[in-house]
C-alpha positions, 0 to 999 in steps of 0.5 A: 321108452328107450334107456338113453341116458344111463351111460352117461354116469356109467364107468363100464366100458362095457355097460356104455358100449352096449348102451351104443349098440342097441342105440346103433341098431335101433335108430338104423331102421325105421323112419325118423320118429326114432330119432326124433323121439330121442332128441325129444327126450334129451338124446343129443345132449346125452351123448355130448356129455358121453362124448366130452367124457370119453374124449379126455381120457387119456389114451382116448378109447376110440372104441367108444368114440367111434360108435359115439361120433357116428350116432351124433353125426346121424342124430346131428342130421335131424336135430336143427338145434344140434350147432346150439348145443354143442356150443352149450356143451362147449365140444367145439374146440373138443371136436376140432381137436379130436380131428386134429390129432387123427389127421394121420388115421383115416378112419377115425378122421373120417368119423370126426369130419362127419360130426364136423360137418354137422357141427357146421350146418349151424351158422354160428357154430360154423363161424366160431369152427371158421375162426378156430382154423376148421378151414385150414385143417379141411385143406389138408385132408382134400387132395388132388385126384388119388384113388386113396382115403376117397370116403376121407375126402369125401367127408372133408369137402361136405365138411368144407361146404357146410363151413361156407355157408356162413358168409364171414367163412367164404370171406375169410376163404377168398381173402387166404386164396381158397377159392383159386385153390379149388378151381384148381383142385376141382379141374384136377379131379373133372380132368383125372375122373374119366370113367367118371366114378367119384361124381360126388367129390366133383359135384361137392367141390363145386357146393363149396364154389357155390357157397362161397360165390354167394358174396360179392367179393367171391364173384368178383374173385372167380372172375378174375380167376377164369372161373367162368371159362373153367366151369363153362368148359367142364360143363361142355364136356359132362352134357353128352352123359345124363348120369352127370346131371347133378354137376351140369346143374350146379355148375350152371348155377354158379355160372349164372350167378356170377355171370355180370349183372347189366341193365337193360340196352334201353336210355330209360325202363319206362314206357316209350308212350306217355299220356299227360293225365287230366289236372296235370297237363304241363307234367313231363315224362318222369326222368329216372335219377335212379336208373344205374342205382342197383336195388338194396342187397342185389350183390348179397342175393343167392342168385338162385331160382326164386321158390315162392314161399309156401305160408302155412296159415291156410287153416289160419285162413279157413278158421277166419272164414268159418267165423264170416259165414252168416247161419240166420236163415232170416238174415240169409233172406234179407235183402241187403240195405242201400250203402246211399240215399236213393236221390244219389241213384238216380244218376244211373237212369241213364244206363237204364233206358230199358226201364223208359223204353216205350216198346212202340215196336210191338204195336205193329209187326210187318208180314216182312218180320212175321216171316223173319220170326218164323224162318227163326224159329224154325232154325234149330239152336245153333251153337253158341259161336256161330253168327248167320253171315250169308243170308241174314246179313243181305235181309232189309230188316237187319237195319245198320244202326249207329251206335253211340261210337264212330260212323262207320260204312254202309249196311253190310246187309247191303253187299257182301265181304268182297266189295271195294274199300273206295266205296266205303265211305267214311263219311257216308249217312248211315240208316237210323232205326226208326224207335231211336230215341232222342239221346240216341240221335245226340249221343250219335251227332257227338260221336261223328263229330269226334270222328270228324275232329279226329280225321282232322287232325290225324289226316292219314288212312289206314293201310296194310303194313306188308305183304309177301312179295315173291308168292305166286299169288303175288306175282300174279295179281299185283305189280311193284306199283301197286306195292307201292301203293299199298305202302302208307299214304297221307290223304288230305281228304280223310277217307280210305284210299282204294288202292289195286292192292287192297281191292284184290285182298278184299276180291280175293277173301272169301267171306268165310271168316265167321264174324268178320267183315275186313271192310267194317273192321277197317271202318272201326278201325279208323276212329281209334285214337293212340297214343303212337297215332297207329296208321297201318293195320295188322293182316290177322285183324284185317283179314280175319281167322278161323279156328285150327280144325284140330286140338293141340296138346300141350308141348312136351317140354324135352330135356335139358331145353333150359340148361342149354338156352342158359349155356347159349347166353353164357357164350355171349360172355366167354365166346364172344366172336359169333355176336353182331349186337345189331339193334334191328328195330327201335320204336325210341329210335327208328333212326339208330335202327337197321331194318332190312339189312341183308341176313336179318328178319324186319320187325314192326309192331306200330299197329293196334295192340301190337307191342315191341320195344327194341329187336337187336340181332344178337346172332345170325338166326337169334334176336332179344327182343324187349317190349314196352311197359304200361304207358305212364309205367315202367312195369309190366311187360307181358303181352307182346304182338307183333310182325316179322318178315324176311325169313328164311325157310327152314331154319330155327330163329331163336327169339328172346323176350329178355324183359319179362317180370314173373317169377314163372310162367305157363310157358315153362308147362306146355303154353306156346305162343301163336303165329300168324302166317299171311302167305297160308292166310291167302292160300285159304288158311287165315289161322292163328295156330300154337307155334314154337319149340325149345321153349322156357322162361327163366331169371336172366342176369338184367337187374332192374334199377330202383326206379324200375323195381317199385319195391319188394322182391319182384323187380329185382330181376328181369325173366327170359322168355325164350322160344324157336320158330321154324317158319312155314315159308321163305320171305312170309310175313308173320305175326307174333303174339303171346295169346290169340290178340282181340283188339279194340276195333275187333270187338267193335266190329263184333258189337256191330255184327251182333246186333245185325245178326239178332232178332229184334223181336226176342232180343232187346239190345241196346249200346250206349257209351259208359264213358269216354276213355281218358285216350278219346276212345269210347267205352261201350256198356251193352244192355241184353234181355229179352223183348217184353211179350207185349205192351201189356201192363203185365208184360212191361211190369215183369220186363222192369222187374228183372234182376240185373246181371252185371258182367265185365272183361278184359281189365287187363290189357294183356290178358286178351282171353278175357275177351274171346271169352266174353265175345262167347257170352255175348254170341251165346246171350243172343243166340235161338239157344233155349237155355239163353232165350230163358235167361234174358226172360229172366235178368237184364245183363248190363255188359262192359265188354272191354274196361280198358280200351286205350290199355288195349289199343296201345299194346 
């Protein structure tokens, strides 16, 4: 143990002094434990006591003083209750006075402002220091630029910093014109310090700006004193030295600070898409009487990044998880007790019509199907992402059957991807299987009916938004007419109009997109019901994808990509003269936007899940870009998609997402977004591939309102999502999207090829409709095992005793890796693999593949 306490009752000078030397040495090595161990036992007020003592003798010994005043300030450091008890001890006033009478000797000063700045880390003691005349007394020591008493200055501006941590000392120092002061003395030294050799007194100086900015009246202040353009300019001048970091960091956090808060360029946050809900079909889109109304304690926030609080209550957690854990094997393996009477259960036998199936199908098998089975079983296991498209497409018995959705065109079977869109049909009889069952033929009829209804009333055809113009392919296969009729056109008839244009796309695909057909997308496409009414296709979805023939890392994320998107926005402020502010695309108001002005990319996203707000032209090759909340909402902005064209070649488009809500992303850690390219599309290579550079996400200065905010911590502020994309060609069309899209009539056409493409005699599949969507659209519930071997009452009772496996996707619109994800299983569930024939002998999976579909469709 140490002897730490005898020197308090000592009146040996030389007893006390060596007392603080073996003290010196002992807490100068070694880790912290020393120190702690001696606040555990008293030591701080021990030497508070033997501070006060010494402090009023007269002449006071500065050779006690000293090493005292250097042990407080090292003890000071680790103890948090160190303020407390040197306002306990009533040394306040004894420390303030100490430095007040040493101002004319450097040495000892500089000893007494670094227990200053301990003494002040201490809220309340900092505020009692702030009220005594700690602050003048500071100012007096910090000089402009010198080469003199640097370690004195030094002190003092930590000192200052400290002191301004309380809010009731930051106003006091705007209120008596500090704040200009120091603007003035920090451009004095930024402007003096060439060889740059006191970057802590810079940096320092700038804390204390920092602190005092935490209120709104200093905001307010450094504002109107050209703070903004005095910080911005230094900054410009310290970014081509690394070693000056650490100030290029804090002046850009005061710089975003004070930058003035704004509200979304948008009339209203909520949704551009409304839907009256069943029950309240008169209710109107709720207005926002609190639009302009800024969240409670905006103006008092720090305005630094948000760090997510790290809850120490895991082993909490752990111990309560412990205690939940059943050891009773004989509980273990009883079977839980229904939470319902059984009558209650029998409203389900509808999604189980497998238990009811008469199998009549096994009784006679086909030489035709024998042969079938066979080539099957010779094929070895394919992988489970590969559906055969070529030969067992055009095989009579993969039957086209209408499932319970929409009526779609003839048997793909029947001719390959090339052939026209006029043939098909929308309203062309679909061949039925002959085992359909009675409330498949109804469900069927309803469907139709729908789909008729809906025809009806929409009256449109679906077209393909835009294509290149100035390719060669272009030049060559289509003239302006056929342009133009590829444009979208209103059908009194209701069918799919054969337009030159489409039939030279479809001529001119080469059926090598693995589980795709453009015409049956199409067809599925047609009897999806939106909000928007979306009447034009997207290409990707259209035309369809393969996978990139090569892995991508994750991207490297260079230095200073952040720092400098933040000193590009700050421009806007101070450097206004290079900003158009030109609103581009407006899905609120088409009519106020600009599309196709000379120099600017055109925007559009109306098209099955696409989703852009509002594009606006902030300069010649940068655009803010804001998407559309949930419909019914004012939250939730993360999935984007959507088209842009007229590009230049070569040239780095900057795009900003300004209306992002988490407090971090993936994009900060290697994500990229993937783009679409429609010219490298009809040059063989229809890809989504990971594109963008300089890519960072980050708190902007949008607040939200209250209405916006819901409440809590998360809508106060708004995120930037910000990326640079060269394109590939000159005047391409493109498409944008935050993860690979998987839209609803994809997974449709998808449910339609999978079904095709099985081998009815090992695969039972059936789709029925879960329900219908409060949209119109239906939700598909899948039904996947394997066939009964026989009709055997063995066979059909091991058939019915299956366990049930239930599996579900995409609850989230946005989250479309949910549905490739899910798209992977189904393939995998019906494919020859051994490993899936064994699991559908073993359970019955009961599938929802998509749980959302109008959040889907509508983007």
């Amino acid at each position: 143990k140490f002897g730490v306490f005898p020197f308090q009752s000592s009146c040996d000078k030389d007893v006390v002094l060596n007392i603080l030397s073996v003290l010196t040495d002992l807490l100068s090595l070694g880790t912290g434990r020393r120190i702690h161990y001696v606040i555990s036992k008293g030591g701080s007020e021990a030497l508070l006591q033997a501070l006060t003592a010494a402090a009023r003798t007269e002449p006071p010994d500065h050779s006690t003083l000293l090493p005292l005043l250097r042990l407080l300030a090292r003890v000071g450091q680790r103890d948090r209750k160190f303020g407390l008890k040197v306002q306990k001890a009533e040394a306040t006033d004894l420390i303030l006075s100490l430095t007040k009478r040493n101002l004319g000797h450097h040495l000892h000063l500089t000893h007494c402002l670094w227990v200053l700045r301990v003494c002040a880390s201490n809220v309340t003691t900092g505020a009692t220091l702030g009220i005594n005349g700690a602050m003048e007394l500071l100012f007096k020591v910090i000089t402009p630029y010198s080469k003199r008493h640097i370690r004195t200055v030094r002190a003092a501006i930590g000192a200052l910093a400290a002191l301004l941590k309380s809010k009731s000392n930051s106003r006091r120092a705007v209120n008596r014109g500090y704040l200009g002061g120091l603007l003035r003395l920090y451009q004095d030294w930024h402007r003096n310090d060439v060889s740059n050799n006191y970057i802590y007194i810079r940096r320092g100086l700038l804390l204390c700006l920092k602190h005092i900015t935490n209120i709104q009246l200093g905001r307010e202040t450094f504002l109107g004193s050209h703070g903004m353009e005095i910080l911005f300019t230094s900054v410009q001048d310290c970014l081509s030295c690394k070693n000056l970091d650490p100030i290029i960091t804090t002046a850009t956090q005061i710089l975003r600070k004070c930058y003035p808060k704004e509200h979304l360029p948008l009339a209203t946050v909520r949704s551009s898409y409304f839907f009256p809900l069943p029950g309240n079909a008169k209710a109107e889109p709720p207005c926002e009487a609190s639009e302009g109304k800024w969240l409670k304690g905006d103006y008092e926030s720090d305005g630094e990044e948000e760090t997510e609080k790290d809850l120490d209550n895991k082993d909490g957690e752990s111990k309560e998880e412990d205690y939940d854990l059943e050891t009773d094997v004989n509980n273990l393996r009883s079977r839980p007790v229904l939470d319902r009477p059984e009558e209650e259960l029998g409203q389900y036998e509808a999604m189980c019509p497998e238990l009811s199936h008469n199998f009549q199908e096994l009784e006679s098998v086909s030489e035709e199907e024998k042969s079938l089975e066979d080539r099957t079983e010779r094929l070895s296991s394919a992988p489970s992402h590969f559906i055969p498209s070529a030969t067992s497409l055009k095989h009579p018995n993969y039957r086209w059957r209408n499932q319970s959705v929409t009526e779609v065109g003839p048997d793909p079977g029947e001719q390959d991807f090339k052939v026209p869109l006029q043939r098909w049909r929308k309203k062309e009889e679909c061949r039925w299987d002959h085992t359909d069952e009675k409330r498949d033929i109804a469900e069927a009829a309803q469907d139709r009916d729908s789909c008729e209804e809906e025809d009806a009333v929409r009256s449109h055809v679906l077209a393909l938004h835009l294509l290149p113009e100035d390719a060669a392919w272009y030049k060559k296969l289509f003239s302006p007419e056929s342009l133009a009729s590829a444009s979208i056109n209103m059908s009194t008839g209701g069918m799919l109009e054969s337009s030159d244009i489409v039939r030279n796309l479809l001529e001119k695909h080469q059926g090598d997109v693995p589980f795709h057909s453009p015409c049956l997308y199409t067809a599925r496409a047609k009897c999806v019901k939106s909000i928007p009414g979306y009447k034009d296709l997207a290409f990707p979805d259209f035309w369809g994808h393969q996978p990139p023939p090569y892995s991508k890392p994750m991207l490297e994320r260079k230095h200073g990509v952040q720092r400098d998107k933040v000193l590009d926005d700050i421009r806007r402020l101070i450097q206004p003269g290079d900003l158009i502010g030109r609103t581009v695309f407006d899905i609120d108001e088409p009519s106020c936007s600009s599309p196709g002005a000379p120099g600017c990319l055109t925007f559009f996203s109306k098209f099955e899940s696409g989703n852009l707000r509002k594009a606006i032209q902030v300069r010649e090759f940068e655009y803010d870009l804001i998407m559309n909340a949930d419909v019914n909402s004012n939250q939730h902005h993360q999935w984007f998609y959507f088209e842009v064209c007229d590009m230049k070649l070569a040239v780095p488009y900057r795009f900003n997402i300004i209306n992002c809500e988490k407090f971090n992303s993936q994009f900060n850690y290697g994500m990229q977004l993937v783009m679409y390219s429609v010219k490298e599309a009809l040059q063989g290579r229809p890809r989504w591939v990971r594109a963008g550079h300089d890519i960072c996400y980050y708190k902007n200065h949008y607040r939200c309102s209250a209405a916006a905010g819901g409440g809590g911590a998360r809508g106060k502020f708004y995120y930037t999502l910000t990326f640079s994309i060269k394109f590939p060609h000159k005047d391409d069309v493109c498409y944008l999207a935050y993860h690979y899209p998987y839209t609803y009539s994809t997974m449709m056409s998808h449910l339609d090829i999978l079904e095709q493409n099985r081998n009815p005699r090992k695969v039972y599949w059936r789709q029925q409709t879960l329900c219908q969507t409060l949209g119109g659209n239906p939700c598909p519930l899948l039904t996947i095992t394997a066939m009964p071997e026989s009709k055997n009452r063995d066979d059909l009772e091991q058939f019915c005793n299956r366990p049930y496996v239930f599996l579900t996707a995409r609850v989230h619109p946005g989250e479309s890796n949910a549905s490739w994800v899910m798209k992977g299983t189904l393939e995998f569930l019906v494919s020859n693999d051994p490993i899936a024939d064994l699991l559908r002998k073993c359970f019955i999976f009961k599938i929802v593949p998509m749980l959302n579909p109008d959040g889907v469709i509508n983007g």
